[in-house]
C-alpha positions as CSV (number, residue, x, y, z in Angstrom):
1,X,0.0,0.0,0.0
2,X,1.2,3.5,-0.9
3,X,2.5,5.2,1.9
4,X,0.3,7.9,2.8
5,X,2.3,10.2,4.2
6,X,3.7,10.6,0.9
7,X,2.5,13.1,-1.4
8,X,3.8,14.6,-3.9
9,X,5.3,11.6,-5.7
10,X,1.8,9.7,-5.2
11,X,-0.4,12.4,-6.6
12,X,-0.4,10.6,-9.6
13,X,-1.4,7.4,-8.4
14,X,-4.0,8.8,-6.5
15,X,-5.9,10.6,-9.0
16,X,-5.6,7.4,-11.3
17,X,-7.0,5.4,-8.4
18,X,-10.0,8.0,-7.8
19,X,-10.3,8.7,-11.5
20,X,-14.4,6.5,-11.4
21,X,-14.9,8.6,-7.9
22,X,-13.7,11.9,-8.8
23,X,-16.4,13.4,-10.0
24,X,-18.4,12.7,-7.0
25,X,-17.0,15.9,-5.4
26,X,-19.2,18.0,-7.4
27,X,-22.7,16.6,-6.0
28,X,-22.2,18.0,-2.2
29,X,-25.3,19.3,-1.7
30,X,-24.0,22.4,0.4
31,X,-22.0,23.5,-3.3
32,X,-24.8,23.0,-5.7
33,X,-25.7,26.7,-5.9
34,X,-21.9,28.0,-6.5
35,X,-21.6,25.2,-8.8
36,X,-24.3,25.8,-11.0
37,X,-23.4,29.8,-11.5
38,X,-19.5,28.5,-12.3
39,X,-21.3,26.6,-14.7
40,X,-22.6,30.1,-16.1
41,X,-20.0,32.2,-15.5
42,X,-16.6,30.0,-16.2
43,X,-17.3,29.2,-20.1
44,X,-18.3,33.2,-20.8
45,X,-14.8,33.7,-20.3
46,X,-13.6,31.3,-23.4
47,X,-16.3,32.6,-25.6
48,X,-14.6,31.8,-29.4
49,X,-11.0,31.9,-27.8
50,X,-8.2,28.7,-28.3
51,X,-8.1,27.1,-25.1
52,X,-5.5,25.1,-23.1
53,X,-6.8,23.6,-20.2
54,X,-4.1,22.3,-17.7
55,X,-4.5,19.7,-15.1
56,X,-8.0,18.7,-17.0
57,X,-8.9,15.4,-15.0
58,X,-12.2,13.9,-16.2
59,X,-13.0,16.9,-18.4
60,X,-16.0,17.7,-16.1
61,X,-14.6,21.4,-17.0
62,X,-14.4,21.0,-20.8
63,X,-17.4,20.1,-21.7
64,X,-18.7,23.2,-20.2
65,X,-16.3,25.6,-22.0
66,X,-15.3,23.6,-25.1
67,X,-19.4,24.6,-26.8
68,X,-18.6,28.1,-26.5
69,X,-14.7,28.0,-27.5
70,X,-13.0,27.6,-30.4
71,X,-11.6,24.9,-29.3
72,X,-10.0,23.2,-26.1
73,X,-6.4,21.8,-25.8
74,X,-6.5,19.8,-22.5
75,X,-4.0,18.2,-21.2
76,X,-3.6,15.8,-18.2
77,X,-0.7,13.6,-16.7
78,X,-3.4,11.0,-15.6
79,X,-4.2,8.3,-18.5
80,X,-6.9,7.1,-16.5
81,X,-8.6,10.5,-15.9
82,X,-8.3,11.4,-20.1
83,X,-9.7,8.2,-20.6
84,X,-12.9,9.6,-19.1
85,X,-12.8,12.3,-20.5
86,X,-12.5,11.1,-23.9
87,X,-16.0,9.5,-23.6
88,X,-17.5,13.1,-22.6
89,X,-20.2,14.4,-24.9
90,X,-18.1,16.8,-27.1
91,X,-18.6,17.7,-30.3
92,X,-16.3,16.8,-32.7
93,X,-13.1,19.0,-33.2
94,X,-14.2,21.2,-30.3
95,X,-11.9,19.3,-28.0
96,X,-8.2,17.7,-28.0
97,X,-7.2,15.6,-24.7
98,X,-3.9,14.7,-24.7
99,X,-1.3,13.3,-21.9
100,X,1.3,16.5,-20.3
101,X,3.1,17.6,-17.2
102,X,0.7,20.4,-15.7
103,X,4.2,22.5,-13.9
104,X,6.1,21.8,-17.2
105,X,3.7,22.0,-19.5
106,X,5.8,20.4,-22.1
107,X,3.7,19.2,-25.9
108,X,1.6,21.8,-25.3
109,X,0.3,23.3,-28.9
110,X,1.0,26.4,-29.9
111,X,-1.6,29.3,-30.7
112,X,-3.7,28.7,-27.6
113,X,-5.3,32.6,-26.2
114,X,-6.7,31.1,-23.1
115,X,-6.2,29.3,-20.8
116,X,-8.1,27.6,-17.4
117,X,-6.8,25.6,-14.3
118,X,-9.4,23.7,-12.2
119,X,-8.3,22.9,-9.1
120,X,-4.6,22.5,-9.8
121,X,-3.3,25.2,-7.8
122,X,-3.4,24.0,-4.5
123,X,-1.8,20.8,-5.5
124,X,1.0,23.4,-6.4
125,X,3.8,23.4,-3.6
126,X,4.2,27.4,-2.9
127,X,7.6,27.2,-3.6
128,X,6.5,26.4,-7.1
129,X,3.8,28.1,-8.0
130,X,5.4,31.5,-9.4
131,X,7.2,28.8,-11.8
132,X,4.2,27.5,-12.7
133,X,2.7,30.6,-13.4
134,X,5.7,31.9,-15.7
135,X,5.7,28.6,-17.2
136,X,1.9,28.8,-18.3
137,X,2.3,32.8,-19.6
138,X,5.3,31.4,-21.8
139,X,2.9,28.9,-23.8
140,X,0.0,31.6,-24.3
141,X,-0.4,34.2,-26.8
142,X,0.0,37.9,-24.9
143,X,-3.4,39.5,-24.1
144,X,-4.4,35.6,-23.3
145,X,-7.0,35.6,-20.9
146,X,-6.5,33.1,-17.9
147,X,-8.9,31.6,-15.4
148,X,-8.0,29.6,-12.4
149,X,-10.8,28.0,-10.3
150,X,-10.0,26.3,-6.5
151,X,-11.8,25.4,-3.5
152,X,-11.7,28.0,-0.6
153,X,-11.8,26.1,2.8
154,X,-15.1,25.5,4.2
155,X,-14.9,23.9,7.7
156,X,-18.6,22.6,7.3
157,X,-17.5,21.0,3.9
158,X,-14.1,20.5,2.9
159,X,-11.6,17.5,4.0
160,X,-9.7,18.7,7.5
161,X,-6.3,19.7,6.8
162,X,-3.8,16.9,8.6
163,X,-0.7,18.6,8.6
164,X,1.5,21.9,7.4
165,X,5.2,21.8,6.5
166,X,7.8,23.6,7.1
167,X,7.2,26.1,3.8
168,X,3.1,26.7,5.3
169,X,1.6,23.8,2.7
170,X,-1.1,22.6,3.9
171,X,-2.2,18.5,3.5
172,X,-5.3,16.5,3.8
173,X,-5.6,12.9,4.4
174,X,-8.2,11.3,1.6
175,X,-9.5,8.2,1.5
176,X,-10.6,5.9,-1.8
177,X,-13.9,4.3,-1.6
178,X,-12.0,1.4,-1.1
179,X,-9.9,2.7,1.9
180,X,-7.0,2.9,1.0
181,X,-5.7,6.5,2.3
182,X,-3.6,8.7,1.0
183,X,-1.7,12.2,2.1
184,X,-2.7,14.7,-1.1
185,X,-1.0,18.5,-1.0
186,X,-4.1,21.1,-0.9
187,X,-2.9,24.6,-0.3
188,X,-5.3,27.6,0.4
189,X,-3.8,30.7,-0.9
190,X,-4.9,34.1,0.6
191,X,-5.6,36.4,-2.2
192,X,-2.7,38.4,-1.4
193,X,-0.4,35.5,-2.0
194,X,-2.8,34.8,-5.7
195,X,-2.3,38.3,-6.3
196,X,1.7,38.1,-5.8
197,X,1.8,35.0,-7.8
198,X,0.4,36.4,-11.2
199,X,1.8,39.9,-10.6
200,X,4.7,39.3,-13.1
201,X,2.4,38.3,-16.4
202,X,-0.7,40.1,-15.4
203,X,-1.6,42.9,-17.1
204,X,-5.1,43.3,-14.7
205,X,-6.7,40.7,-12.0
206,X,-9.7,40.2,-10.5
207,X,-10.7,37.6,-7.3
208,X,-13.9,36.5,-6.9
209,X,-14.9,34.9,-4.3
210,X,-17.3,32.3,-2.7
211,X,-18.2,30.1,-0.1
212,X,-16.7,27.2,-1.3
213,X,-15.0,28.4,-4.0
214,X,-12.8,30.7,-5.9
215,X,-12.1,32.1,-9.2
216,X,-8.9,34.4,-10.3
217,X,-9.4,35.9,-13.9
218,X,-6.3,37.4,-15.4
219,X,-4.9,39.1,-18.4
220,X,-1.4,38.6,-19.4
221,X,0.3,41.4,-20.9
């Protein structure tokens, strides 16, 4: 059994073992109502642009945007995850899933002027994230407009948070349906720190935030 104290190194694993479960997050009751104005509000962003989508999981995200957009690049380490989300009800040519790094962000295509991250960020050590950042703004076309979406803790509804290192990441301990536990990364940022982090490529920000969750919409320069 995987160690689960580990957690980086695993992160992997563990969203290839919850890849059939994952999508189960988004039917807490409690989150319904932010959820369904996301819905609205996340795709209006993408409206005719060239999208890459990093950290994509099961696509739960691109079929929302990808009817709107030109057309979705989306890329995931995870074959397990892009094998569900191959099987989403996309129109043909409105969507590309294909296997890369989300820090990296090596094979990405060309061309792309957008971009959206669901709920990779806090599965970003801080340490890294103004690399991550730089190294998403290097793939896009300038003037690209970016969106990142993540959870905002919710005592009432999110997973506790087990333990904080040395550097202030925060980690929670999850467990599969079957059990089997595992120690996943899941940071919290204030918006001072997502405001710090985008400051280099950002031409203008704006925060919004909700109970539950939050979005960042920025425009490179």
């Amino acid at each position: 059994m995987i160690d689960p104290r580990s957690t980086t190194p695993h992160l992997e694993a563990y969203y290839s073992k919850r890849a059939r479960e994952y999508e189960q997050v988004y039917e807490k009751p409690e989150r319904q109502r932010e959820l369904a104005w996301l819905r609205e509000r996340v795709p209006r962003l993408y409206r005719g642009r060239t999208v890459l989508e990093v950290a994509c999981g099961t696509g739960y995200w691109t079929q929302h945007i990808a009817p709107v957009a030109h057309r979705v690049y989306a890329g995931d380490i995870n074959e397990a995850v892009l094998e569900i989300a191959r099987d989403k009800a996309i129109a043909p040519g409105k969507a590309t899933f294909f296997k890369a790094d989300a820090i990296t962000l090596e094979g990405v295509p060309p061309g792309c002027n957008a971009a959206f991250a669901g709920f990779w960020w806090s599965h970003v050590k801080k340490s890294g994230v103004r690399q991550f950042v730089a190294n998403l703004a290097a793939r896009l076309e300038p003037g690209s407009v970016v969106g990142i979406l993540d959870n905002t803790f919710a005592h009432a509804s999110s997973t506790p948070i087990a333990r904080t290192d040395a550097e202030g990441n925060t980690y929670q301990i999850r467990k599969l349906a079957s059990g089997e536990p595992f120690e996943v990364l899941k940071n919290f940022p204030t918006p001072a720190e997502l405001t710090e982090a985008v400051r280099p490529v950002a031409r203008e920000a704006n925060l919004e935030s909700l109970t539950y969750y939050w979005l960042l919409v920025f425009t490179l320069r």
